[in-house]
One Martini backbone bead per residue (centre of mass of N, CA, C, O) as a GRO file, in nm:
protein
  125
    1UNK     BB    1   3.041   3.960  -6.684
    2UNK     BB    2   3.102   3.945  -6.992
    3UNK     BB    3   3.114   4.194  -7.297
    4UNK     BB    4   3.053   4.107  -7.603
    5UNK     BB    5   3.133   4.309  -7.965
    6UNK     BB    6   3.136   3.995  -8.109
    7UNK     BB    7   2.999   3.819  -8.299
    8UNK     BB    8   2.871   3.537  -8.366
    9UNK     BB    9   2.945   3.218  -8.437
   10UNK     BB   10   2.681   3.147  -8.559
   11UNK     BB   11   2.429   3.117  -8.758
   12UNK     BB   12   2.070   3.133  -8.780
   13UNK     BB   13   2.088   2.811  -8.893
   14UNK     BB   14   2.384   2.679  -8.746
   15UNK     BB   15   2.623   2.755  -8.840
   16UNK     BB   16   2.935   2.836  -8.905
   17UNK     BB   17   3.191   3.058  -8.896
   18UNK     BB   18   3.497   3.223  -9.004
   19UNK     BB   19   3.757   3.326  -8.960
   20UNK     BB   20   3.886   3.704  -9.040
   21UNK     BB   21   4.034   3.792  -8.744
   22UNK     BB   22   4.180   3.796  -8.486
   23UNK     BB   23   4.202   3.819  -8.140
   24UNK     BB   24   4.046   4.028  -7.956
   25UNK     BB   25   3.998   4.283  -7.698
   26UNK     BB   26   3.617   4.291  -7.676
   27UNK     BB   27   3.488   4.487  -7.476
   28UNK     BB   28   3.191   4.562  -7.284
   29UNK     BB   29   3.072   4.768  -7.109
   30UNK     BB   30   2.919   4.876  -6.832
   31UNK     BB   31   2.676   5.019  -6.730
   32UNK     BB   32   2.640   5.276  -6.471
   33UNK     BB   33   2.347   5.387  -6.365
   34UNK     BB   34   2.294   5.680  -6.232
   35UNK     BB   35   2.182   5.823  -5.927
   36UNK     BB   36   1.982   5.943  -5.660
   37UNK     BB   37   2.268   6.004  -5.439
   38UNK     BB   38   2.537   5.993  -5.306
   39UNK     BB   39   2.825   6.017  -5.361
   40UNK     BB   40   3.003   5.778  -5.635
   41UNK     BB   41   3.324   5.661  -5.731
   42UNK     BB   42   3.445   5.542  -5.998
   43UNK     BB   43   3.794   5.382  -6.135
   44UNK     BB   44   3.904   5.336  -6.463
   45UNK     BB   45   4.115   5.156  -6.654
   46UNK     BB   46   4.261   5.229  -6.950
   47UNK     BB   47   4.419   5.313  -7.215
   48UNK     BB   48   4.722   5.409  -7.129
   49UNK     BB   49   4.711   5.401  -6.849
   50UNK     BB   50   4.446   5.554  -6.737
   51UNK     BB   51   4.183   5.750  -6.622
   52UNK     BB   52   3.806   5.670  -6.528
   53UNK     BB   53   3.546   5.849  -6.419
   54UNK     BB   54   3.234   5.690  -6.265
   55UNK     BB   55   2.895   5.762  -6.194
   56UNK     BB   56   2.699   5.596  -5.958
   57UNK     BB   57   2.626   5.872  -5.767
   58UNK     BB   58   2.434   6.186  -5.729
   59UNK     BB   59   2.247   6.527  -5.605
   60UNK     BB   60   2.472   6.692  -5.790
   61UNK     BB   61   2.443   7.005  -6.020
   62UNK     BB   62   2.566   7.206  -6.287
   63UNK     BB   63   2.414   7.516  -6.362
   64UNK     BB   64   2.343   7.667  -6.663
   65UNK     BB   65   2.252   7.966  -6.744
   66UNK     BB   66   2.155   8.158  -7.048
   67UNK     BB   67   2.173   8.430  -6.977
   68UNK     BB   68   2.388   8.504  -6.761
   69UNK     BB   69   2.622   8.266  -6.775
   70UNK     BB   70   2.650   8.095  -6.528
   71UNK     BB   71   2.710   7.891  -6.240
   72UNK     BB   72   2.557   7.604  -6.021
   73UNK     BB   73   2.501   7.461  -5.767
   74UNK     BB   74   2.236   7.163  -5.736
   75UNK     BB   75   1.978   7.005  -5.645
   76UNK     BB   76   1.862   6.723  -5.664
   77UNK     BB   77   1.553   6.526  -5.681
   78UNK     BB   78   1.379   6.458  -5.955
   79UNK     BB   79   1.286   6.241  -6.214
   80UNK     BB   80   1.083   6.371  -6.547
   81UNK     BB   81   1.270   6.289  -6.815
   82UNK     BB   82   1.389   6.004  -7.049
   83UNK     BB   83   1.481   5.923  -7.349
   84UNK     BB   84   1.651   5.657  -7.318
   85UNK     BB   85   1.431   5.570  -7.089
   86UNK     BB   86   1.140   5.526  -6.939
   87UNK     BB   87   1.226   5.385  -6.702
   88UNK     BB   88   1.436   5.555  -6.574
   89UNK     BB   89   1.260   5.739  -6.414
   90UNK     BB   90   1.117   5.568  -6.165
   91UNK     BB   91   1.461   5.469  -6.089
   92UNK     BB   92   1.645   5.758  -6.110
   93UNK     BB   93   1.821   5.814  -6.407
   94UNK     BB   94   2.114   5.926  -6.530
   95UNK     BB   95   2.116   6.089  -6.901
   96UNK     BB   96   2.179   6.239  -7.160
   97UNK     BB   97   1.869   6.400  -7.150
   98UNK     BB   98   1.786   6.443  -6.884
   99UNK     BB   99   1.552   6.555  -6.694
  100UNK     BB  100   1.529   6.761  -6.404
  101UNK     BB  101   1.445   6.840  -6.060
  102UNK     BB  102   1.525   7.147  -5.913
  103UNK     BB  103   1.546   7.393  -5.688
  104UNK     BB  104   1.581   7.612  -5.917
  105UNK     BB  105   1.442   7.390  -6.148
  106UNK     BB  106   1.477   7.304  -6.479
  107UNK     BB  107   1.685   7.022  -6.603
  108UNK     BB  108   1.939   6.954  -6.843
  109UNK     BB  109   2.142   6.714  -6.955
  110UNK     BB  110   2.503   6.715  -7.079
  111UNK     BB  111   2.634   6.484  -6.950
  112UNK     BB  112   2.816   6.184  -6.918
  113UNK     BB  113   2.802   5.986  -6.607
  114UNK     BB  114   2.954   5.771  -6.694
  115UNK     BB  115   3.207   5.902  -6.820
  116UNK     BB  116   3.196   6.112  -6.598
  117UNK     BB  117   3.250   6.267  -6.255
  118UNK     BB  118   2.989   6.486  -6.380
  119UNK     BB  119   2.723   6.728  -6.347
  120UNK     BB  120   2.570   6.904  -6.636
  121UNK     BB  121   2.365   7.196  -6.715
  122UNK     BB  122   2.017   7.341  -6.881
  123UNK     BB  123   1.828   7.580  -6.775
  124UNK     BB  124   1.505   7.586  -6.819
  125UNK     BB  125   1.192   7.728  -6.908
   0.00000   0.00000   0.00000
């Protein structure tokens, strides 16, 4: 089912709104809530027909170091805290700003698993 980012068409009281623009096609993406499994990677056509790759689960993560300045992939073991949704520790999902324990360390995830193909982080003390 689609997801609109158009107001409703009814107003509070019960009244109709009047269109004040044409209809356009506005929807919304389905979070992709990327887990901790196998890799699995969804491929979705964009605007100007390009590609772009939707990260549905994978359980390594590219790791850089902040003294050394290295990166080195390390495994995800699991979700120890996520800003965007405390529920989302328990279901082990991630997203960008979750903490994971990894076996390197704790890692802070920076970039964004549903909309990139891949998981980059660093390395906390």
């Amino acid at each position: 089912m689609a997801r609109s980012q158009q107001r409703s068409k009814k107003k509070p009281s019960g009244g109709r709104y009047h269109k004040i623009t044409k209809k356009l096609k506005q929807l919304a993406g389905i979070p992709a809530l990327t887990k901790i499994d196998k890799q699995r990677v969804k491929e979705k056509r964009t605007h100007g027909g390009d590609n772009k790759l939707s990260l549905l689960s994978t359980n390594i993560i590219n790791v850089q170091n902040q003294k050394t300045k290295k990166f080195q992939k390390s495994e995800i073991i699991k979700v120890l805290e996520n800003t965007a949704n405390r529920h989302y520790v328990r279901r082990n999902i991630l997203t960008k700003g979750t903490i994971v324990e990894t076996k390197i360390g704790k890692v802070k995830i920076t970039s964004r698993p549903g909309q990139e193909g891949s998981i980059n982080g660093i390395l906390e003390e």
